[in-house]
C-alpha positions, 0 to 999 in steps of 0.5 A: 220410371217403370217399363210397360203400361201404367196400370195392370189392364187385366187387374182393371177389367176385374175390378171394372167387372166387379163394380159396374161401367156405372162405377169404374168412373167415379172409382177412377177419379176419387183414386187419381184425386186421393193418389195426388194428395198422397204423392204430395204428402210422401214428396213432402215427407222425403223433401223435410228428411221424414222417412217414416212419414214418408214410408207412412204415407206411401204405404196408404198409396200403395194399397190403393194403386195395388187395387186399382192396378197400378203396378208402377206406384206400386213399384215405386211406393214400396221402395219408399216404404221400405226406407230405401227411395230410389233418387228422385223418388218425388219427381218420379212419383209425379211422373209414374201418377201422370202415367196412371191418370192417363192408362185410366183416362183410357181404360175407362173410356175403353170399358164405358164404350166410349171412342 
């Protein structure tokens, strides 16, 4: 798994600047929501042999973390879209996602001025 935080916080205040406190939210939740899919598909994908599948599906996931800051998938989606998954890619997938939900649990709570 990635050392460090889950998501970029300078990347995030940029993009939470961008859209509003109004927006940041929602953008986080429908990117968590769409990101589980996209993990499920690319563990599917490695778990049947289909590489390019795979290497499909986690390019989708990576741009999306890549806006959102979440410079672990990132890492970890480039590595299957170039054909080269580290072991476990899937399960590592699972975990980096589970990491991300929470750095922007937080984030978001820090950027909306909640406790």
């Amino acid at each position: 798994m990635p050392d460090g935080p889950a998501v970029d916080e300078a990347v995030f205040a940029n993009l939470a600047a961008d859209l509003g406190a109004g927006h940041i939210d929602e953008v986080s939740r429908v990117f968590l929501d769409n990101a589980s899919v996209a993990v499920d598909r690319v563990r599917a994908c490695l778990a049947s042999g289909d590489l390019s599948g795979a290497a499909r599906a986690a390019h989708g996931l990576k741009s999306a973390s890549g806006f959102m800051g979440a410079t672990g998938l990132v890492s970890l989606c480039a590595a299957v879209e170039a054909g080269a998954p580290p072991a476990g890619a899937g399960e590592l997938l699972t975990a980096e996602l589970v990491r991300t939900a929470g750095d922007l649990n937080l984030l978001v709570k820090r950027m909306c001025g909640a406790p």
